[in-house]
C-alpha positions in Angstrom: 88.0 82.5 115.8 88.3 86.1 115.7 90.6 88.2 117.1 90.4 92.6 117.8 92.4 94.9 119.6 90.5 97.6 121.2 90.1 100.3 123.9 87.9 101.4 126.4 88.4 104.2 127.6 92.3 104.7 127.8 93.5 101.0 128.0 94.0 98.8 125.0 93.6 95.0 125.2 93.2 92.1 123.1 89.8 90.0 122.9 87.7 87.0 121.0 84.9 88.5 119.0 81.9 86.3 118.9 78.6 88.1 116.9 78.8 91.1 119.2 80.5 90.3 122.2 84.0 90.5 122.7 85.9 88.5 125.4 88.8 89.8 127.1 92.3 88.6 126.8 94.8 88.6 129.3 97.9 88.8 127.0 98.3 88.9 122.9 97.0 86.1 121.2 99.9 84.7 119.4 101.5 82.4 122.0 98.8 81.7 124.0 94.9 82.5 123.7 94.1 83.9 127.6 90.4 84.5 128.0 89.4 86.3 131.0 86.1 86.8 132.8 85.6 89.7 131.3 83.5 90.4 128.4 82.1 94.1 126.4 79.6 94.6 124.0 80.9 95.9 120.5 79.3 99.6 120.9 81.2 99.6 124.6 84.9 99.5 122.7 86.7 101.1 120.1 88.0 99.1 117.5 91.8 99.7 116.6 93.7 98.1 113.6 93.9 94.2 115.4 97.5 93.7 115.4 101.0 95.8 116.1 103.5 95.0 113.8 107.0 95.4 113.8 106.7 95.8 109.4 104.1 95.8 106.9 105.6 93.6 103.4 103.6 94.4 100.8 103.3 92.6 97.2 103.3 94.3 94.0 101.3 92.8 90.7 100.5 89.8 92.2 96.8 89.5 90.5 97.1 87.9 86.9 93.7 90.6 86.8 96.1 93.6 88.2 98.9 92.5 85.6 96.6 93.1 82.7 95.0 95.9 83.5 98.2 97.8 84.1 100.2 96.0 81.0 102.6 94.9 83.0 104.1 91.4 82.9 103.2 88.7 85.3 106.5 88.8 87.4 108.5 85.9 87.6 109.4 86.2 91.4 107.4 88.4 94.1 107.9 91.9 93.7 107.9 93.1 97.7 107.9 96.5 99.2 107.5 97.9 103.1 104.9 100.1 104.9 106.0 101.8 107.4 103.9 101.5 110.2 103.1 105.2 111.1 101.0 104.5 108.0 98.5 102.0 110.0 94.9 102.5 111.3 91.5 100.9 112.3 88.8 100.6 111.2 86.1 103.7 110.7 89.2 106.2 111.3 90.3 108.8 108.7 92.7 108.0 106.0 94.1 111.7 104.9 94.3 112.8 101.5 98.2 114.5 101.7 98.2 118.2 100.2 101.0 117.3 98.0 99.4 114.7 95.6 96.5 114.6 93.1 95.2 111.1 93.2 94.9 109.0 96.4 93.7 105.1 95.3 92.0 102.1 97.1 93.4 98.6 97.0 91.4 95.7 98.4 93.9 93.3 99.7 94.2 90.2 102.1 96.5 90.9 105.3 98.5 87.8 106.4 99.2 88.2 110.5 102.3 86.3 111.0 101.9 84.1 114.5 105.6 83.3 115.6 109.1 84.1 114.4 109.7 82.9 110.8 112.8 82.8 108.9 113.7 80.6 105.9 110.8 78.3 106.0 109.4 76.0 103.1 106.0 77.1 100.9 105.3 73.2 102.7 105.0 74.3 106.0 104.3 78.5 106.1 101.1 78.2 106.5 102.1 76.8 110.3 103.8 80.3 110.7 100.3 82.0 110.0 97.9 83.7 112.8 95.3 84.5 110.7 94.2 87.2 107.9 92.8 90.8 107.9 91.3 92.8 105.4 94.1 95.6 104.6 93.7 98.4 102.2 96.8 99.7 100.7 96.3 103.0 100.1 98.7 104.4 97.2 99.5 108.0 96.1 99.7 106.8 92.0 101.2 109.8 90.8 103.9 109.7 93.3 104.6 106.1 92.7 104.3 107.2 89.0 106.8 110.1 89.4 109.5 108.4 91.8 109.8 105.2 90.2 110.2 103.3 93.3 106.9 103.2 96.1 107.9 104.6 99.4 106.4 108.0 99.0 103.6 106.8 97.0 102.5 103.9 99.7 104.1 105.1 102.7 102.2 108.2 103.9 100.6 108.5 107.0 96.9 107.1 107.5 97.5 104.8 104.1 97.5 101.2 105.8 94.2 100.8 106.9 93.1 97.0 108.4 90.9 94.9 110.3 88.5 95.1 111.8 89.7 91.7 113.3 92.2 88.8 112.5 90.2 85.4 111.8 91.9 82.1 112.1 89.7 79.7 110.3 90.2 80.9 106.3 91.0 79.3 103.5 93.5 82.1 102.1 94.1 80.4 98.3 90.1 80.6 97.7 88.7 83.8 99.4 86.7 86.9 97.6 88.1 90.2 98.0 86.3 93.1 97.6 86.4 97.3 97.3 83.0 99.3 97.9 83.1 103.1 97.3 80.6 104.9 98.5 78.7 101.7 98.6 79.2 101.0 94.5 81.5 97.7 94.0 84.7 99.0 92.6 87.2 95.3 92.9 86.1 91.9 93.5 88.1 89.0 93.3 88.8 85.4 95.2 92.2 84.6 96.0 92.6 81.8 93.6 93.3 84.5 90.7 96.9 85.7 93.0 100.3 84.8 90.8 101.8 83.9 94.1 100.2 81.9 96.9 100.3 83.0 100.2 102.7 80.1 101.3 104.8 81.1 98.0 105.1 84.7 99.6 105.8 83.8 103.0 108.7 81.5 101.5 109.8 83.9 99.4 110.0 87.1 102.3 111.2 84.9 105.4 114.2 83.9 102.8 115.1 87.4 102.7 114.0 88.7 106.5 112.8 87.6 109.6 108.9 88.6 110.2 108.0 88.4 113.5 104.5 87.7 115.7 102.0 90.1 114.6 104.1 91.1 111.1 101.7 91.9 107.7 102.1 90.7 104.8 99.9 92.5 102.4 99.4 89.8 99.2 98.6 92.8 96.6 95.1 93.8 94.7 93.1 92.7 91.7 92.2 94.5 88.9 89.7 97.7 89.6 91.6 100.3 91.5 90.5 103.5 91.0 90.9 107.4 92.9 89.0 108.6 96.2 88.3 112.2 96.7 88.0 113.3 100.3 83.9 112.6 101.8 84.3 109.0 100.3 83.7 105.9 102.2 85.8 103.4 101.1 85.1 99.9 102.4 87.5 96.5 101.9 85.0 93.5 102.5 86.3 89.7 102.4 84.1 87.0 104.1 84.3 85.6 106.6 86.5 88.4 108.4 84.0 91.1 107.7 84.2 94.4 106.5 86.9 97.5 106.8 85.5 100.9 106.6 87.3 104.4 106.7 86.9 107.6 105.3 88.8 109.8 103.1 89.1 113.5 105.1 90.8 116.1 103.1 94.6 117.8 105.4 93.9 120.4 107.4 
């Protein structure tokens, strides 16, 4: 099943996307799936990203591929950061190159939607907390994570948490590909199965350190591959089957 938040016209609501139909919702979709008799074509809506969290964790090095390509270590415990959420958009919106740095990357990632309140829970049973998974680009200023040593700055400017363009339900998140396309040339591909941490290892390892809550991301990091975008790019994260994530990169005006 797949899952979108959309508007049309003024109103957002929540809806079941099937080929290119999407049925309406009558609440979120966490708790309780709601369809109503209601139902818009695709080119009727805007898209928005499909979920509104309350915090974006994000996961450092956590490709063996990533590791090596930046000569770092494979960590010995999840590295974890936030995104704020000022930083989040949909699909085919604008992510805005900031005036104040010189290289803006792309990194292909899977999105984890959290589905109900989780706090301390086993790697055994996360996987119960999960709604489903997005595709979730974490854009990064390098040379201001370079020059500040820690990633706020670098990951947390507006426009630079793209995702979507739904949440699917049915995915098998330790043996997915991942995948970057710039300007339509394959820049990062990579299934799942290369990650240092599983995705029940991350949601262990965050909920023993903070509450996420339904509709929370967890972003589970980015292969090897990343590389800059320039503004009058199309940058596009694809992972089957939740389809495929496309924005462009506009210079600030």
């Amino acid at each position: 099943m797949k899952t979108v938040r959309f508007t049309v016209g003024e109103t957002e609501h929540y809806g079941i996307l099937d080929g290119e139909l999407i049925t309406k919702l009558a609440q979120e979709p966490y708790d309780r799936i709601m369809p109503l008799d209601k139902t818009y074509h695709l080119n009727e809506v805007k898209l928005l990203a499909p979920c509104i969290p309350t915090k974006i964790v994000a996961l450092g090095l956590n490709y063996k591929s990533h590791a090596e390509e930046t000569h770092n270590p494979v960590p010995e415990s999840p590295i974890i950061f936030l995104k704020p959420t000022t930083c989040i958009i949909g699909p085919e919106e604008n992510i805005v190159y900031p005036p104040s740095t010189t290289r803006v990357d792309y990194e292909c990632e899977l999105g984890v939607v959290i589905g109900k309140k989780t706090r301390m829970v086993s790697v055994n049973n996360a996987l119960d907390y999960v709604f489903g998974y997005t595709c979730f680009n974490d854009v990064t200023a390098r040379d201001h994570q370079r020059d500040d040593g820690q990633w706020t700055r670098g990951k947390g400017h507006d426009t630079f948490g793209p995702m979507g363009p739904c949440i699917e339900t049915d995915l098998d998140p330790g043996n997915v590909f991942v995948s970057t396309y710039l300007n339509g040339e394959l820049k990062q591909q990579q299934n799942t199965s290369d990650l240092i941490f599983s995705v029940p290892e991350m949601i262990s390892f965050i909920t023993g350190v903070m509450t996420l809550l339904p509709g929370d991301v967890i972003a589970t990091g980015t292969p090897s591959g990343i590389g800059p975008m320039k503004p009058g790019d199309t940058v596009e994260i694809k992972i089957e089957p939740i389809g495929v994530l496309r924005n462009y990169v506009v210079a600030y005006q």
